[in-house]
C-alpha positions in Angstrom: 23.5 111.1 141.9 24.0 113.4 138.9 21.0 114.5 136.2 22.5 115.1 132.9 20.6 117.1 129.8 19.6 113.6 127.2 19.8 114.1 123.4 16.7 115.4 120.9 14.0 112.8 119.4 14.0 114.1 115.9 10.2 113.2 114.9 9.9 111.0 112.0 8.1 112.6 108.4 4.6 111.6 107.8 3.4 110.0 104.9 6.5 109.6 102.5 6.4 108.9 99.1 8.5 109.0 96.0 7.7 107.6 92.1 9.7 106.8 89.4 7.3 108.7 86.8 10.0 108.2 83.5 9.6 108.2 80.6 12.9 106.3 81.0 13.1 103.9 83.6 16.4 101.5 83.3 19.5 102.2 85.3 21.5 104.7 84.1 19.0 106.8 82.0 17.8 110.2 83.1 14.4 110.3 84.6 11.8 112.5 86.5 10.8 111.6 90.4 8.6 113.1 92.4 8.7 113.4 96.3 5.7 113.9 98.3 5.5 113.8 102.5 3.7 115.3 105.4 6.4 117.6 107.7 5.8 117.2 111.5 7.6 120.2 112.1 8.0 123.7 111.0 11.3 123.7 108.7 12.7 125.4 105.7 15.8 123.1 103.9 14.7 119.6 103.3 18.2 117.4 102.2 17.5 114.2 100.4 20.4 111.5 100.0 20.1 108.2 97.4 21.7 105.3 99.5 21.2 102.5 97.0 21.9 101.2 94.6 24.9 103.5 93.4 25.2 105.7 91.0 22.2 107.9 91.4 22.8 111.7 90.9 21.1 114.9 90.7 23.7 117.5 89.5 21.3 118.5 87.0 18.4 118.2 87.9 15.3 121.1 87.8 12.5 121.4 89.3 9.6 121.1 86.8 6.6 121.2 89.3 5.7 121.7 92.9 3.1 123.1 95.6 1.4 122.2 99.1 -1.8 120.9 99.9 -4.0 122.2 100.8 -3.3 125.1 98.0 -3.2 128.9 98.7 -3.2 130.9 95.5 -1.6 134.0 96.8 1.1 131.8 99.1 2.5 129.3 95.8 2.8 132.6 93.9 5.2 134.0 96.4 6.5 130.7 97.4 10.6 130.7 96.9 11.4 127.2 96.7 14.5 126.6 95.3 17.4 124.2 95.2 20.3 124.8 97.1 23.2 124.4 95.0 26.0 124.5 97.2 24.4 121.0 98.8 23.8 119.2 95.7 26.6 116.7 94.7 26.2 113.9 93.1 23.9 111.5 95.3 22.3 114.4 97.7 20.1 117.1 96.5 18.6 119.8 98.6 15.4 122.4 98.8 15.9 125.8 100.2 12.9 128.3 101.3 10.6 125.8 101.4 8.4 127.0 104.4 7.2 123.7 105.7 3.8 123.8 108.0 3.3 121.0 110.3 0.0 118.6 109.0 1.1 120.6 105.5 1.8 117.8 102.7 4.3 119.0 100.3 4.9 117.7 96.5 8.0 117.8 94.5 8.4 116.5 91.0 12.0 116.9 89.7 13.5 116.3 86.1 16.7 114.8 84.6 17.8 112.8 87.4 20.4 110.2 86.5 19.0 106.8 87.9 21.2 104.3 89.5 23.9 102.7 87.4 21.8 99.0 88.7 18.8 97.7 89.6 17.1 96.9 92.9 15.3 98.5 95.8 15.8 102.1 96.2 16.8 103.6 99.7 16.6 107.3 100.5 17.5 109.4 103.5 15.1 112.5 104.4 16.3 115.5 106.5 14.5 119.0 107.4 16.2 121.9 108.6 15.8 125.3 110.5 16.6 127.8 108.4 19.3 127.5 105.5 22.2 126.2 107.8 22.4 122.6 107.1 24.0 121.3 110.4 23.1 119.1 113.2 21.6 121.8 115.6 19.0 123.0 112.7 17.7 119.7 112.2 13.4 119.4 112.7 12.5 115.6 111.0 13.7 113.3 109.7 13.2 109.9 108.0 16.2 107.3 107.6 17.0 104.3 105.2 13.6 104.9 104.0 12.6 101.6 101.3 9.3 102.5 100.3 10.2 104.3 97.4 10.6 102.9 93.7 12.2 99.6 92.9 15.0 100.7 90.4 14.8 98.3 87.2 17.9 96.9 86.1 19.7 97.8 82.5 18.4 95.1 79.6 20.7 95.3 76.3 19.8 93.3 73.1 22.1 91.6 71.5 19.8 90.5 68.3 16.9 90.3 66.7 14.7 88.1 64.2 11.4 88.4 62.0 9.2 85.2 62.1 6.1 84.6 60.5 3.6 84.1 63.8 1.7 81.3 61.8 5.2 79.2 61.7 6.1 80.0 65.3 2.2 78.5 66.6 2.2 75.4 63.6 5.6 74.1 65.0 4.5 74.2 68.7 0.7 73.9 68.7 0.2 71.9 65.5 -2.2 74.9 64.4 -2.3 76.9 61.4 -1.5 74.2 58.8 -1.2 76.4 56.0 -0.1 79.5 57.3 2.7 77.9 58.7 4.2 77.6 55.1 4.0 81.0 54.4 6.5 84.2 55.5 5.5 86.8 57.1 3.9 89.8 54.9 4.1 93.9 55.3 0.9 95.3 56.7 -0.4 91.7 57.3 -1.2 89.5 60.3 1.5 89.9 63.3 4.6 88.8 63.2 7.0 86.8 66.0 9.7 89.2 66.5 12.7 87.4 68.3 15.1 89.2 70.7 18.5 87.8 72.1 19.7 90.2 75.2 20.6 90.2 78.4 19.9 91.7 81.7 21.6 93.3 84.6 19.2 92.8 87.3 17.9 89.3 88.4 13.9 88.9 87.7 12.1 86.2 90.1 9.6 83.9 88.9 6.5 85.2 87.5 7.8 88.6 86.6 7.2 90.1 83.1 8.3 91.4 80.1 7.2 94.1 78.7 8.6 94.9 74.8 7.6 98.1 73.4 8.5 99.6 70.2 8.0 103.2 69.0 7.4 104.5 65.6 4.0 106.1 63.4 3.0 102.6 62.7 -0.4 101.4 63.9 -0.1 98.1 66.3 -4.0 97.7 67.0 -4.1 99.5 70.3 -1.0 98.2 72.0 1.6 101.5 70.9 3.1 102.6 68.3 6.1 100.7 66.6 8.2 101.3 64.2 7.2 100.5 60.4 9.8 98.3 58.0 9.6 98.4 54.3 11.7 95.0 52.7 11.7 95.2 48.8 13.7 91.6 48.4 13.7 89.6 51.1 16.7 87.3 51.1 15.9 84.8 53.5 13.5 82.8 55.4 13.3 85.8 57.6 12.4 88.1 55.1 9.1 89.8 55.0 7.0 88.3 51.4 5.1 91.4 49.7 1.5 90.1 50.7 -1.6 89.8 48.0 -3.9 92.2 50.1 -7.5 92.5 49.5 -7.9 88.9 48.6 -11.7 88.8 48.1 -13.8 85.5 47.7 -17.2 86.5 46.4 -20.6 84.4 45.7 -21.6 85.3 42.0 -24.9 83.1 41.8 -25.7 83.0 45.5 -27.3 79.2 45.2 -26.0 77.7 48.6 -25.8 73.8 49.0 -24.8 73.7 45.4 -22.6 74.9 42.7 -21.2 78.0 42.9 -19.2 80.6 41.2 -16.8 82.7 43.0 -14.6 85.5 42.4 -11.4 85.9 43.4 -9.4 89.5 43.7 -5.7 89.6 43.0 -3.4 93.2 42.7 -0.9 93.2 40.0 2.0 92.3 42.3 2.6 89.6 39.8 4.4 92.0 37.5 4.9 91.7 34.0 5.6 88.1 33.6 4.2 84.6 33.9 3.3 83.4 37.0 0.8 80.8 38.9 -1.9 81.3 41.3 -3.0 78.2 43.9 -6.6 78.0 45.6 -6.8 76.2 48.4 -10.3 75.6 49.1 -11.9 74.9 52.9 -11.9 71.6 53.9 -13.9 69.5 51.9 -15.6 72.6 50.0 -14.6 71.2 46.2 -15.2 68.0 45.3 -15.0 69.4 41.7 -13.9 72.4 40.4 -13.6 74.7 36.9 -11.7 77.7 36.4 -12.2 80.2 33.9 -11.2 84.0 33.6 -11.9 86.7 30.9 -9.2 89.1 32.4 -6.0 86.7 31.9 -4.9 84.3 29.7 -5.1 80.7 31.3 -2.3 78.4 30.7 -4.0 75.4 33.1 -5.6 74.0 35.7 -5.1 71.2 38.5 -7.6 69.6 40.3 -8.0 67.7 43.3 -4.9 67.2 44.3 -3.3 67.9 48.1 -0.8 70.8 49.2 1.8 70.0 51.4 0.9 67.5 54.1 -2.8 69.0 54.2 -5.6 66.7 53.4 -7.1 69.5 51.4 -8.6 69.5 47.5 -6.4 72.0 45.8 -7.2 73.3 42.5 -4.1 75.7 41.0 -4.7 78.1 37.9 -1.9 78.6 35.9 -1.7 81.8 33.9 0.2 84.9 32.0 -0.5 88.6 32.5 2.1 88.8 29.7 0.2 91.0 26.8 -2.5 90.8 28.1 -5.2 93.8 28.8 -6.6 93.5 31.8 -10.1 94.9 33.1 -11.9 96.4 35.9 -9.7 97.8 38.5 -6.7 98.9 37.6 -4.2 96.6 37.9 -6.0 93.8 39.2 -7.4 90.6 37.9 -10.9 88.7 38.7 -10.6 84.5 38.3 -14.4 82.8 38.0 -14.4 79.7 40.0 -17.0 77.2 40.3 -16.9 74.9 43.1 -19.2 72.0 44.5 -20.1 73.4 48.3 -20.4 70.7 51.0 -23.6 70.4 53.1 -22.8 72.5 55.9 -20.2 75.7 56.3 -16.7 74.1 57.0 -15.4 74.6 60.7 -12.2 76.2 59.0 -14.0 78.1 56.4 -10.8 80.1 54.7 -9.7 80.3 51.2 -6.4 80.7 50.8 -4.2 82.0 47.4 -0.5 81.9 46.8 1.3 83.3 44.3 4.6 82.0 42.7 6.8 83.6 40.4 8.0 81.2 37.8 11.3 83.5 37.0 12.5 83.2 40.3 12.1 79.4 40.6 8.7 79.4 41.2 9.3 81.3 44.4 6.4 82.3 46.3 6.3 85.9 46.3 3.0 86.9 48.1 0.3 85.3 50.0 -3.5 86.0 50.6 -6.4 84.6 52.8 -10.1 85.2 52.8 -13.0 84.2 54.9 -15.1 82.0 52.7 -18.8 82.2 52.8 -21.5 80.6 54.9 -23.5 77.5 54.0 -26.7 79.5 54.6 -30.0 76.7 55.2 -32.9 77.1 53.1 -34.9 79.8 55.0 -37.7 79.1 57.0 -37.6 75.2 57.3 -39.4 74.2 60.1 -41.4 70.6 60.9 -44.9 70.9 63.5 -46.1 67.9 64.7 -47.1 66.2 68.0 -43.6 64.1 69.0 -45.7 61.4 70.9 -43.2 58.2 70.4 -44.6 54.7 68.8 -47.3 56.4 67.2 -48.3 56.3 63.0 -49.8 58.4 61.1 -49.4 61.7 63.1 -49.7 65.1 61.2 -46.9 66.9 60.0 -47.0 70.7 58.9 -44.0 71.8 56.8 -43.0 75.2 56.1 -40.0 77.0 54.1 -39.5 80.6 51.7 -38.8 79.8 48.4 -35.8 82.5 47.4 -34.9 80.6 44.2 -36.7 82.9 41.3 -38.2 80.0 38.3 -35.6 77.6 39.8 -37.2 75.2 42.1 -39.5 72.2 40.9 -39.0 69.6 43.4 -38.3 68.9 46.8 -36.9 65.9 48.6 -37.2 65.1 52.2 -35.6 63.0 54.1 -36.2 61.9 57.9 -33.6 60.6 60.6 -33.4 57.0 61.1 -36.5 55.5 62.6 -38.4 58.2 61.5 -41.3 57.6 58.3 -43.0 60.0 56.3 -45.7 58.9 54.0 -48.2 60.4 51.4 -51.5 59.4 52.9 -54.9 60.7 53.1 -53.4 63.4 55.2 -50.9 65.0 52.6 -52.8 68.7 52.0 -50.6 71.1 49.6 -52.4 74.2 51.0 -49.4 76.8 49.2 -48.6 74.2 46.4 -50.3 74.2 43.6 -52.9 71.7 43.5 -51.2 69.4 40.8 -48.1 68.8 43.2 -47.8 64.9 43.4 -46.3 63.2 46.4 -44.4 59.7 45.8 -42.8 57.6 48.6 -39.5 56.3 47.9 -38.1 53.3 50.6 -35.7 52.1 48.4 -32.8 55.0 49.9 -30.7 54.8 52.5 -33.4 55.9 54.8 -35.6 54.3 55.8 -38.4 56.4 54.2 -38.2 59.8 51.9 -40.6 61.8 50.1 -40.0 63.3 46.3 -43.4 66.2 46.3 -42.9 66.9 42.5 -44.8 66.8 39.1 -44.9 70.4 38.4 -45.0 71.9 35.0 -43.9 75.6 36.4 -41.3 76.2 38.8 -42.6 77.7 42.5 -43.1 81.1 42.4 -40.1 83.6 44.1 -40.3 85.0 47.2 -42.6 82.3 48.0 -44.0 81.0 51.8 -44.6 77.5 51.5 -46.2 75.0 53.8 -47.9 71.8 53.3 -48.9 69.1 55.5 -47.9 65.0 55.3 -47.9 62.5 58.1 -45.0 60.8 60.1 -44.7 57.7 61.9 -42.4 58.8 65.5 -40.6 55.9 66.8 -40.5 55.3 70.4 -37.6 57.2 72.1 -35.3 53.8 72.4 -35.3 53.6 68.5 -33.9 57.1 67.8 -30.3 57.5 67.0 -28.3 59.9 68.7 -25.3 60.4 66.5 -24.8 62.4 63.5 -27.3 62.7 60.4 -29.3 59.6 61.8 -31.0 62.3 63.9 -31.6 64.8 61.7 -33.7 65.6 58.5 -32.4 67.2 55.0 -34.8 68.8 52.3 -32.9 69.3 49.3 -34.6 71.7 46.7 -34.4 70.8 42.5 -34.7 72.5 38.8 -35.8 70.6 36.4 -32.8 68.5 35.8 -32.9 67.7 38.9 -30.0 69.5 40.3 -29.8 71.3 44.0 -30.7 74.5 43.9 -31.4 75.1 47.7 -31.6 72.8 50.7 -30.7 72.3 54.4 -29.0 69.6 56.2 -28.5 68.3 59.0 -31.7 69.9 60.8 -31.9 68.2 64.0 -35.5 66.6 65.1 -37.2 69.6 66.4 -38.1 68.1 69.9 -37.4 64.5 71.1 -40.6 61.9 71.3 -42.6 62.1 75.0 -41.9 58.5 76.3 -45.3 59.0 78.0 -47.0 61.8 76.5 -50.8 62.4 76.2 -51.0 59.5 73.3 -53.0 61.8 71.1 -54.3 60.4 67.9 -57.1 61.1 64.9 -57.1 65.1 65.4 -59.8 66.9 63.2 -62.0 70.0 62.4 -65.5 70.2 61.3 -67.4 73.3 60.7 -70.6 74.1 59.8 -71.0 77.3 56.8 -67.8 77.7 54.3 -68.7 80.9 52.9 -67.1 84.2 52.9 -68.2 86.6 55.4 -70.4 84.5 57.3 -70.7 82.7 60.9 -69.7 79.3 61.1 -69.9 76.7 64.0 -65.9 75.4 64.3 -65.2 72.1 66.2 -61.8 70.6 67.0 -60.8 67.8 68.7 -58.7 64.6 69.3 -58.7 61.0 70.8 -56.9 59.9 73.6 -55.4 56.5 73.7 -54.9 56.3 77.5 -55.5 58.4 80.5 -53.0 61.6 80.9 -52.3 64.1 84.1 -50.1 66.0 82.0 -52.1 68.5 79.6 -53.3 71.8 82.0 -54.9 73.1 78.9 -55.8 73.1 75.3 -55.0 76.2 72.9 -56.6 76.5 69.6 -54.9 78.6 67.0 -57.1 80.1 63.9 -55.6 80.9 60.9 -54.8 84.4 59.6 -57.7 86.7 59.3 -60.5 84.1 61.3 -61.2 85.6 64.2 -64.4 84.0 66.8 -67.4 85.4 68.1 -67.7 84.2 72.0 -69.7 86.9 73.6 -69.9 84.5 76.7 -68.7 80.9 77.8 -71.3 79.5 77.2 -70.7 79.9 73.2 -67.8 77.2 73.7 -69.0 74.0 74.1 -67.4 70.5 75.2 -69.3 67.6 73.5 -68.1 65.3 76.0 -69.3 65.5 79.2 -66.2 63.5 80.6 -63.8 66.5 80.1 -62.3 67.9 83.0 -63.7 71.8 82.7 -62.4 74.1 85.3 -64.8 75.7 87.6 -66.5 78.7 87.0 -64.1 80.4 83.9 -63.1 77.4 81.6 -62.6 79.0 78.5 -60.0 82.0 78.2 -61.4 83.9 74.9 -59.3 87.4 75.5 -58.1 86.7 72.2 -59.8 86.9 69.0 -57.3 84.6 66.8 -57.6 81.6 69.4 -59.4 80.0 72.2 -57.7 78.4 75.5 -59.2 75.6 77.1 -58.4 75.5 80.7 -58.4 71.8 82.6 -59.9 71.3 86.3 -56.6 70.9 88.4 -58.6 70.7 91.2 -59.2 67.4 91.1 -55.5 66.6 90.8 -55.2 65.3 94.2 -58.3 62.7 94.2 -57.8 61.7 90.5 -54.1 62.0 89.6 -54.0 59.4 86.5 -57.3 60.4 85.4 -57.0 64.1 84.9 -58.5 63.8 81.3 -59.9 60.3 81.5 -59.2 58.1 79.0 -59.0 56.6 75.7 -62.0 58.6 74.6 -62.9 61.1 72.0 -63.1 65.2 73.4 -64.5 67.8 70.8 -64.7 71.8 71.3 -67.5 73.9 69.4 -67.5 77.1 68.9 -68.4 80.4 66.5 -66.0 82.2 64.1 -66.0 84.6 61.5 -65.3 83.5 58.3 -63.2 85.9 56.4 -63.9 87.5 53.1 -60.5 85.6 51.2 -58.7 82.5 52.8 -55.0 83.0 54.1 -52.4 82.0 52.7 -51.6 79.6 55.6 -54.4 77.9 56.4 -53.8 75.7 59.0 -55.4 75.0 62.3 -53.3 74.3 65.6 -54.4 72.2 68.8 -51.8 73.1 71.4 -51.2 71.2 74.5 -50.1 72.5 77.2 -48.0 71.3 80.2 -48.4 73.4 84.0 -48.9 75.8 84.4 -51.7 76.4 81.8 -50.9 80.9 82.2 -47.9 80.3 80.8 -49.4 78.5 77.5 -50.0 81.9 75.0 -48.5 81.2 71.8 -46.2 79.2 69.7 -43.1 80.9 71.1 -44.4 79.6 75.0 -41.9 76.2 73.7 -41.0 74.9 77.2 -44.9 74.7 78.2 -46.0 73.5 75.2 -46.7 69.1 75.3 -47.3 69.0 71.7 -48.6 70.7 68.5 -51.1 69.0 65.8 -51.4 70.9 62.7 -54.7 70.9 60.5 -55.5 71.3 57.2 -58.2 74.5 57.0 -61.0 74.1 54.2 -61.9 75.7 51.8 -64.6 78.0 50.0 -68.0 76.3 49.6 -65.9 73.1 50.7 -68.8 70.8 52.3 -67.2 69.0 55.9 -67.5 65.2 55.9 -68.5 62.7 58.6 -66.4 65.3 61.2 -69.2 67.4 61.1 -71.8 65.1 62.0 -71.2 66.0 65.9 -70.6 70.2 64.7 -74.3 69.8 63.1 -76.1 68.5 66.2 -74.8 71.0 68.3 -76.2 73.7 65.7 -79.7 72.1 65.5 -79.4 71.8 69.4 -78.6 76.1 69.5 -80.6 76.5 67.2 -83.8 74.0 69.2 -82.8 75.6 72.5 -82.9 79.3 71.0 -86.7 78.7 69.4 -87.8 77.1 72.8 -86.5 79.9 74.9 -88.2 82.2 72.4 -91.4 80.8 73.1 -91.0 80.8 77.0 -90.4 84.6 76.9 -93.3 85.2 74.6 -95.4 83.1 77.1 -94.1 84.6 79.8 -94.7 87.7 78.5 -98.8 87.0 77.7 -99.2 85.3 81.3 -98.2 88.7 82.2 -100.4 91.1 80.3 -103.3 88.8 81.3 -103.0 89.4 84.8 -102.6 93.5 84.5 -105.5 93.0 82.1 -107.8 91.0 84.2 -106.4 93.3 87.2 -107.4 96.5 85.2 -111.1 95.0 84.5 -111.5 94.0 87.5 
């Protein structure tokens, strides 16, 4: 047997990467790359060689940056790397001097490369070399056919292009935009659909993208720059239409749910000549209109009439700026337009205005949209009242703010279906003046509404109003679901009777309890009425039937009453029946109400009869009468669902069973029959105080008897 000396294993290098960084990426173009890898080796030529696609050549390229990692200062500034000219032709390029260190990464970004004259996965060939000699012998690593470099994109060449209005291109496919779909498309406006015939040299698979950028100073809202176009006379569909910028639609009166006059802004791209202006309104915002204008001359109006195929009321001015001086801005105009609001802001809530020159055969030569404005609800509406279903009578506490300065001087109200409201002993004006008359009207197409009128002298401006009715709540089976049968509308009058505010369309505020608590006959009784003094304050309620569901019972004061519990014993419950929790019942932490806190101990032994009933339960306790009566003075019994810690206020809505507002009294106002039960419980104080005054003072003479007789003695 013979041994015989085998070939070298070149090592492979380590880590090899190499970008496509642009700007121009295409085949063809002239690019920068950069080439970045990890030597194995000690070497000093590296040759590179582009396998595929053709076409690739670096004849003049430069070297624009490179160093080593981890950097050395001192070493880079003496570092010679260079290429080495005599080895670069066409597809090969190589490095001279490069003083490669094993574990040593090395980066090399080059400049004005010509990319590949096609598209499609590039392959590269990687040598190092001893020395300068680029030969066989010299060689130290290598890395062959090496595909994870760039993917070179193809060459894509356009053959045309087209301007489309984006509002045509969406309404033809989409069936959207049906009346910007009519229009052009306008300089500085809303984007347009640019169109592009071309074709490409490289195959793209499913799911791959295209990219379109343009360049130019022209702003594109963040996605580049693009080039701008200026068309003075369009020619053809194609065409850009100078727009009518700075359309503005203004409220002049600002009464919503009623007439209004509006403003509408035009620039003086009309030129010198006659010409026509259309207003297309939101859907079903006129059902009446008038125009008018003191800055052109109007030649006429059309109302209610569609444009197009749109089921729209159009009204079109007709009018001249021929001779005629106009005012305000500068070359603008301002058209006064009233128009009949519907009851509620319009899902497409945009005005639109075209212009047409009538020398060029009525041509439209611009086009303008604005966003109209919001159906704004009469602030403040609010109903409070206990939603116990089947039950008559309840009490009702409305409030609202009154922004309508000498305007308003009556109010209607009308309840969803099923619903009743009726002026009975329990209507209370409390912020109305004391005239205010309340009339029941059953002849409408609901089934009850109110008219709370009769005033000489409009409402007062900014005014908070509430006032308190009553309302029969049908059982939940009754209540419509759909539309404005399950909702209520106040509508707000001047003395002709005409809308000056309103809402619409305010849905019931919470659904009837299908079992709730049954609550009926709330009321308050109090002792003193006079300013600055004590008074003893009971509130209470009858239950029709038994209930497991109320954990405890807040009382809210008006403004400025605050009580005067020193202890729990102050509070008293005048029926013994009532489920008190042990030990602390009463939760009086805060001075502008009173908790009372049920035993839900008992819930296991008596779960029906938590608060047993029907039955009548009463609370008595002392407050401070304050030195003027609020505004709003109106009591609140709160019931609360579990658990009873999460019961603290009016906001506390998904704890909260039910609310019963109650009318407060007034100054020197003397408490009926309700007070009867409020008395006895004073005379029982009082009774209770006098005996336990004369048990001290006993007490205390037993006691100086026996020191005396002790002293004598």
């Amino acid at each position: 047997s013979e041994v015989y000396q085998s070939w070298d294993i070149l090592p492979q290098l380590l880590d090899l990467e190499i970008d496509l960084l642009g700007p121009y990426l295409s085949a063809g173009s002239r690019s920068s790359i950069k080439i970045s890898f990890v030597p194995v080796s000690s070497a000093d030529t590296l040759d590179v060689e582009a396998l595929f696609p053709p076409g690739t050549a670096f004849d003049r390229a430069t070297i624009s940056n490179a160093h080593r990692d981890p950097v050395n200062q001192e070493e880079e500034e003496s570092w010679g790397l260079s290429i080495l000219a005599s080895h670069t032709i066409a597809a090969k390029i190589a490095f001279t001097d490069m003083k490669l260190e094993p574990g040593r990464r090395v980066e090399i970004t080059l400049e004005n490369v010509k990319l590949a004259s096609m598209g499609g996965q590039t392959i590269f060939t990687f040598t190092t070399y001893a020395g300068s000699d680029i030969s066989m012998g010299n060689m130290r690593d290598e890395k062959v056919a090496f595909r994870g470099g760039y993917f070179q994109p193809g060459a894509l060449t356009v053959l045309s292009t087209q301007l489309m209005g984006i509002f045509r291109v969406l309404g033809e496919t989409g069936g959207v935009y049906p009346v910007e779909r009519y229009m052009r498309p306008r300089v500085d406006a809303e984007t347009s659909m640019a169109v592009f015939e071309f074709e490409v040299m490289t195959s793209a698979k499913a799911g791959s993208r295209l990219i379109v950028k343009s360049e130019g100073d022209y702003d594109d809202g963040g996605v580049g720059p693009r080039q701008s176009t200026s068309v003075q006379q369009p020619g053809r569909e194609e065409g850009i239409a100078p727009p009518l910028v700075d359309i503005s639609f203004y409220d002049l009166d600002q009464f919503p749910n009623t007439w209004r006059s509006l403003g509408i802004g035009t620039p003086a791209v009309l030129g010198q000549h006659g010409a026509s202006i259309t207003v297309l309104s939101p859907d079903s915002a006129l059902s009446a209109t008038s125009l008018a204008s003191t800055d052109v001359m109007v030649l006429g109006v059309r109302y209610s009439y569609t444009w197009g195929d749109l089921k729209r009321q159009v009204a079109t001015l007709t009018f001249t700026t021929r001779q005629q001086q106009v005012t305000g801005a500068e070359g603008r105009y301002t058209v006064k337009m009233t128009a009949r609001t519907p009851t509620h802001t319009p899902e497409d809530n945009t005005w639109y205005l075209i212009a047409h020159d009538s020398s060029a055969d009525d041509g439209i030569i611009g086009w303008g949209d604005g966003p109209g404005f919001d159906i704004v609800p009469l602030e403040g509406f609010k109903l409070i009242y206990p939603p116990i279903g089947g039950t008559y009578n309840q009490p009702v506490a409305i409030t609202m703010i009154i922004n309508r300065p000498n305007r308003v001087y009556s109010l209607d109200l009308r309840p969803p279906k099923g619903y009743s409201l009726q002026c009975s002993s329990r209507f209370h004006p409390i912020t109305l003046p004391t005239s205010t008359q309340c009339i029941t009207d059953s002849s409408k197409d609901r089934q009850r509404w109110l008219a709370i009128g009769g005033l000489s002298e409009p409402l007062q401006s900014p005014m908070s109003l509430i006032f308190l009715l009553s309302i029969d709540i049908p059982v939940p089976s009754a209540i419509s679901t759909s539309g404005d049968d399950n909702s209520f509308d106040i509508l707000l009058r001047d003395k002709y009777g005409a809308v000056v505010d309103g809402a619409f369309a305010v849905l019931v505020p919470y659904p009837p309890l299908p079992d709730g608590p049954f609550i009926i006959e709330p009321f308050i009784g109090w002792t003193v009425s006079e300013p600055n003094t004590a008074s003893i304050i009971s509130l209470g309620f009858t239950l029709q039937q038994s209930t497991r569901a109320i954990s405890a019972i807040l009382l809210v004061f008006p403004d400025m009453f605050v009580h005067e519990i020193q202890k729990a014993t102050s509070v008293r419950s005048l029926n013994k029946r009532f489920p008190k929790r042990p030990q602390e019942w009463v939760d009086f932490s805060r001075a502008d109400q009173l908790k009372i806190l049920v035993d839900d101990t008992q819930f296991e032994n008596l779960p029906l009869d938590r608060i047993p009933g029907p039955d009548t339960y009463q609370f008595s306790f002392p407050v401070l009468i304050p030195s003027s009566m609020p505004f709003h003075n109106v009591w609140y019994i709160i019931m609360c669902s579990s658990p009873s810690s999460e019961c603290n206020d009016f906001k506390d809505a998904d704890h909260i069973l039910a609310t019963i507002p109650l009318p407060g009294f007034e100054f020197g106002q003397v408490c009926g029959e309700e007070c009867d039960q409020v008395r006895l419980y004073q005379e029982s104080t009082r009774s209770a105080a006098v005996w336990s005054a004369i048990i001290t003072s006993l007490t205390f003479l037993t006691t100086c008897y026996h020191v005396l007789l002790h002293l004598i003695l």
